[in-house]
C-alpha positions in Angstrom: -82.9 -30.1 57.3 -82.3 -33.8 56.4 -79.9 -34.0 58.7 -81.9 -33.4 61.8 -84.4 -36.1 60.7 -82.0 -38.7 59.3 -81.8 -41.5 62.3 -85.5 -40.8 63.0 -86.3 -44.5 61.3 -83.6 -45.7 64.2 -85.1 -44.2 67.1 -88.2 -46.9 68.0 -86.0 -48.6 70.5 -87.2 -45.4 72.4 -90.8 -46.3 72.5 -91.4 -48.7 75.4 -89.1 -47.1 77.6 -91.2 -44.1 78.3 -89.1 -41.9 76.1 -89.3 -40.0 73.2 -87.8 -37.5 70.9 -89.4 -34.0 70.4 -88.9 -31.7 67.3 -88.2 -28.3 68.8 -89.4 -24.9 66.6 -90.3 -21.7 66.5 -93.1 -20.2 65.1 -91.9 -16.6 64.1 -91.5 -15.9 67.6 -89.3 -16.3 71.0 -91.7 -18.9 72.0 -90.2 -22.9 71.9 -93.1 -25.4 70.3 -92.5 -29.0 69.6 -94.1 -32.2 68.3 -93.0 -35.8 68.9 -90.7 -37.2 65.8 -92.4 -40.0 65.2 -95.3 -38.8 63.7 -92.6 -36.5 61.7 -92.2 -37.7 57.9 -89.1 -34.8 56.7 -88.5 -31.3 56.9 -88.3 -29.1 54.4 -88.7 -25.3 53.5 -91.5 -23.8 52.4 -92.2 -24.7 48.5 -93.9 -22.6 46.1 -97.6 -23.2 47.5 -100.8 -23.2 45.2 -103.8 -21.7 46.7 -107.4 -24.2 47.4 -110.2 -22.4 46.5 -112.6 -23.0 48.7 -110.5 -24.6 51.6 -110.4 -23.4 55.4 -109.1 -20.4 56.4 -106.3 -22.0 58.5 -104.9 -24.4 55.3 -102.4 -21.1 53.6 -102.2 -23.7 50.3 -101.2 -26.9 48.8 -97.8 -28.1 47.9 -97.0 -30.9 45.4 -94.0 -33.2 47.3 -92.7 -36.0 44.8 -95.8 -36.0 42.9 -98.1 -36.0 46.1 -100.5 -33.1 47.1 -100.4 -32.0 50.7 -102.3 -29.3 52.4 -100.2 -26.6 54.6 -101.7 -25.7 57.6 -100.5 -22.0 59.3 -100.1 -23.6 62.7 -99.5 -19.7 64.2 -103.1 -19.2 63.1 -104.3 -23.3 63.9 -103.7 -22.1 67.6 -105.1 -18.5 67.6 -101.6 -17.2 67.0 -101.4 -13.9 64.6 -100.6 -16.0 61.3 -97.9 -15.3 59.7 -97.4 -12.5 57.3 -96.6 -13.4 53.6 -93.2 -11.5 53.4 -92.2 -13.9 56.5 -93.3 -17.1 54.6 -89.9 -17.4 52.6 -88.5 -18.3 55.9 -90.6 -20.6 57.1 -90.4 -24.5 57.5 -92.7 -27.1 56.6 -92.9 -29.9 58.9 -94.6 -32.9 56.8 -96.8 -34.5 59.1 -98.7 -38.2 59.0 -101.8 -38.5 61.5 -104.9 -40.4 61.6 -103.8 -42.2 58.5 -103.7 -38.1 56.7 -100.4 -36.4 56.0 -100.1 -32.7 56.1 -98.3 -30.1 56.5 -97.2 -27.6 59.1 -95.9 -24.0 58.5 -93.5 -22.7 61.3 -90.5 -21.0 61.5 -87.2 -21.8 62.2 -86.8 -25.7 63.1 -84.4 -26.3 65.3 -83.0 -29.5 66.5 -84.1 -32.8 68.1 -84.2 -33.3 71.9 -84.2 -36.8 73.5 -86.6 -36.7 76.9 -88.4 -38.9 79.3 -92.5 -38.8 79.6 -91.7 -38.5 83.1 -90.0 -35.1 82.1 -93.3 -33.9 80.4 -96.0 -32.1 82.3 -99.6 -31.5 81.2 -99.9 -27.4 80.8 -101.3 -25.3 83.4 -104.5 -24.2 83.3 -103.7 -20.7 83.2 -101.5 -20.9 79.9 -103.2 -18.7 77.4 -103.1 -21.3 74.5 -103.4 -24.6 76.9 -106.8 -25.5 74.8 -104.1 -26.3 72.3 -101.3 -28.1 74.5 -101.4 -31.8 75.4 -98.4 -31.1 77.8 -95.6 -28.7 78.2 -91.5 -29.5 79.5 -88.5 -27.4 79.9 -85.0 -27.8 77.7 -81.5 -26.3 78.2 -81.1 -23.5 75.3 -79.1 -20.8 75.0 -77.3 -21.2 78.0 -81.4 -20.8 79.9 -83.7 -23.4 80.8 -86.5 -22.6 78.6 -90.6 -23.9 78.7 -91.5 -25.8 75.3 -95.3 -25.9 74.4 -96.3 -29.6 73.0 -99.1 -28.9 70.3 -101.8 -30.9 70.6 -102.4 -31.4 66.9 -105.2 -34.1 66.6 -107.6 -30.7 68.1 -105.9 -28.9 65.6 -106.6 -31.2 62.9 -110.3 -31.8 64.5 -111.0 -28.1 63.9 -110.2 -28.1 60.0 -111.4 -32.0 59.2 -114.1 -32.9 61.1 -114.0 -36.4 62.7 -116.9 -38.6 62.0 -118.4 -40.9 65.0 -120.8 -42.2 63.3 -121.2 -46.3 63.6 -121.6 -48.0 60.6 -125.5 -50.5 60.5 -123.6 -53.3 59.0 -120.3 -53.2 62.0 -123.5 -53.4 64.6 -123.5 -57.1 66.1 -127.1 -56.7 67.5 -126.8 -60.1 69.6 -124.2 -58.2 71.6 -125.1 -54.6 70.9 -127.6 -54.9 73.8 -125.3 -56.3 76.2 -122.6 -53.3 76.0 -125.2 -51.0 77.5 -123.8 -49.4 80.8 -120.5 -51.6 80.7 -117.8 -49.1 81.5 -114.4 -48.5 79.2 -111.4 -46.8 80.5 -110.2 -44.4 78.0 -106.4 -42.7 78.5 -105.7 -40.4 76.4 -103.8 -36.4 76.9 -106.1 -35.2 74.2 -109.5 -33.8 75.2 -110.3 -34.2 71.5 -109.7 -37.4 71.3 -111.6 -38.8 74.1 -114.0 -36.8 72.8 -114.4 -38.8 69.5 -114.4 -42.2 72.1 -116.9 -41.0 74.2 -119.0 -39.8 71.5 -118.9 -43.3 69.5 -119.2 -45.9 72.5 -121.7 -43.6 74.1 -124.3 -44.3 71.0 -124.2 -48.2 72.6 -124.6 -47.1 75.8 -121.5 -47.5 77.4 -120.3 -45.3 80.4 -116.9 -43.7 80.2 -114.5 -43.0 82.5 -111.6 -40.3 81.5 -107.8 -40.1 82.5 -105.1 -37.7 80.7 -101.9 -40.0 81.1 -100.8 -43.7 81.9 -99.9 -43.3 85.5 -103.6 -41.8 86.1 -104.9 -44.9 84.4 -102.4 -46.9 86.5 -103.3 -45.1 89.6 -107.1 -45.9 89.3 -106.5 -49.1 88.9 -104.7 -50.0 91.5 -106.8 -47.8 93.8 -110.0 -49.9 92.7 -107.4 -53.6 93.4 -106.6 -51.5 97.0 -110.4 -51.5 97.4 -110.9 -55.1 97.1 -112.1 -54.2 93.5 -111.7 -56.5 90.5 -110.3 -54.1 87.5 -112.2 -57.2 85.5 -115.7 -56.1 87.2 -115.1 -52.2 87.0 -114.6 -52.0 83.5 -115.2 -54.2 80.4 -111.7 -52.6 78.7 -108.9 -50.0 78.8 -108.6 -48.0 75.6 -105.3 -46.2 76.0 -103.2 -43.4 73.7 -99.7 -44.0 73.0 -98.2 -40.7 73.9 -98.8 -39.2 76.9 -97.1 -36.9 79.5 -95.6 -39.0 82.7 -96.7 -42.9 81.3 -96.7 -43.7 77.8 -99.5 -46.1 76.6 -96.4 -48.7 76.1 -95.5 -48.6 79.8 -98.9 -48.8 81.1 -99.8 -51.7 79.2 -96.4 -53.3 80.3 -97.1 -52.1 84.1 -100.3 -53.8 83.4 -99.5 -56.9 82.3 -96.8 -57.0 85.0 -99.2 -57.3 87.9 -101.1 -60.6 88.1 -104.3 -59.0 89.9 -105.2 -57.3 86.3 -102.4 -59.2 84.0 -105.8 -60.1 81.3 -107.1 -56.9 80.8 -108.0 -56.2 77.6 -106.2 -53.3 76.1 -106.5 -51.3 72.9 -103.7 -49.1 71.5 -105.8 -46.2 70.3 -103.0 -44.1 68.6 -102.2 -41.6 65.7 -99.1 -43.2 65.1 -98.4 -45.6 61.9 -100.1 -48.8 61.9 -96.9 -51.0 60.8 -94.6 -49.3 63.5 -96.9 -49.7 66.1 -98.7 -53.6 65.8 -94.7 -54.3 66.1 -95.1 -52.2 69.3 -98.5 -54.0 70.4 -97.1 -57.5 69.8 -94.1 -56.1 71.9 -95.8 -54.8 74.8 -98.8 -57.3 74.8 -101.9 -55.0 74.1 -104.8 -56.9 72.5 -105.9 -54.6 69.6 -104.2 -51.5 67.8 -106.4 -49.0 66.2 -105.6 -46.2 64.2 -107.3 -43.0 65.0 -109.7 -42.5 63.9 -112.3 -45.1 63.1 -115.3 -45.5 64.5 -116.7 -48.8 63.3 -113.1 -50.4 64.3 -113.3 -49.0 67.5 -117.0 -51.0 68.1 -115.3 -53.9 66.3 -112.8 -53.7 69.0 -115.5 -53.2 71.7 -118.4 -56.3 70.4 -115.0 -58.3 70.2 -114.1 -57.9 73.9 -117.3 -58.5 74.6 -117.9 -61.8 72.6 -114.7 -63.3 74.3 -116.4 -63.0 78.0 -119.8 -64.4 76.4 -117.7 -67.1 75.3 -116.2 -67.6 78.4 
């Protein structure tokens, strides 16, 4: 399986160009899943698992990689799938995994290859599809001589139903001389993950602030040029944009780029909210021009990133 991963280190000159690379696999069934490859570490199959006492009912074991301890999650049973039976696990996969600064991994069946796509080519899921609470977006591949539907997990609710997030704000990160000013200033938060803007809205909303909610970058990029077509300033609408990385149609990369592309909203400030490695992507924010990068998910950075946005217009 080290051959389908073995270029993945090579493949960032994808990012920025509203592209990406999806992991294709099964999971014991006819069905096509898939996850983007950058948050992918290696695949391998299944290891002799040890069971955690104690653990949640979705996490089948614990595996010991090169001297480190990672938990397997049954992602048939993460997304209200049958899990899997035991006899099938000697032909399962695990997909090691790093998100939210965690690595862990996935259980599935056969893993099959690497295909190279446009965001443009990926749709959010219809409403109707019977696990779409677990979908940040759907798209269609050529396989087997049949143009097939592939189901893009959306793992950080996955992960959010085993490990719960915290959104508490530390006292110390509270900068009270500018605390009272955030309340009712509006952020923008883009992001395909219900669960993640979740975790946003449930942080900045202890200060007060007012969020408004978009699923990709050209909804974000839609509103605000709607609001310039108004007469609006972006500048006056909302205090920042707080954008995902990957997201069907627009990537966060693009949007910021579109962004800083048009000189009616060029200075908005922007933070790359993402569960993608920190090192990979401050090379990605210095790239593109966003202001901040923050790792999902922390909520006293996130206010850091907030009572700094807001200490820069005092200053002004």
């Amino acid at each position: 399986m080290s051959g389908v991963l073995a270029s993945v280190d090579q493949r960032t000159q994808l990012v920025g160009e509203n592209r990406l690379e999806l992991l294709i696999f099964k999971l014991n069934s006819m069905q096509l899943f898939a996850i983007n490859v950058f948050k992918v570490k290696e695949v391998v199959k299944l290891p002799r698992m040890n069971k955690l006492p104690g653990s949640h009912s979705h996490i089948s074991g614990v595996v010991n990689l090169r001297g480190v301890s990672i938990p397997v999650i049954d992602l048939r049973a993460a997304i209200k799938m049958p899990p899997a039976k035991a006899e099938a696990q000697g032909d399962c996969n695990l997909i090691i995994t790093e998100y939210n600064r965690s690595v862990q991994g996935f259980m599935v069946g056969e893993v099959m290859h690497i295909v190279n796509t446009s965001w443009k080519d990926i749709l959010p899921p219809p409403s109707s599809a019977g696990r779409s609470n677990y979908l940040t977006a759907i798209t269609r591949i050529d396989y087997q001589e049949a143009n097939r539907i592939v189901e893009i997990i959306d793992v950080e609710k996955v992960l959010a139903e085993i490990v719960s997030y915290k959104v508490n704000i530390s006292e110390e990160t509270l900068d009270k001389d500018v605390v009272s000013l955030l309340h009712g200033k509006r952020v923008l938060v883009v992001d395909d993950s219900s669960t993640a803007r979740g975790q946003v809205k449930a942080t900045l909303g202890q200060l007060g602030m007012e969020i408004i909610e978009v699923e990709n970058g050209l909804q974000a990029l839609n509103l605000l040029k709607r609001w310039l077509e108004q007469g609006k300033s972006v500048y006056d609408e909302i205090l920042l944009m707080i954008t995902d990385a990957e997201m069907p149609e627009m990537d966060g990369y693009r949007l910021t780029a579109e962004v800083r592309n048009d000189p009616r909203m060029a200075e908005l400030f922007i933070a790359l909210n993402t569960s993608l490695s920190g090192s990979f992507n401050q090379a990605m924010v210095e790239k593109v021009g966003c202001n901040r990068f923050i790792s999902k998910f922390q909520p006293d950075l996130l206010v850091d990133v907030v009572q700094q946005r807001m200490r820069e217009l005092i200053a002004k």
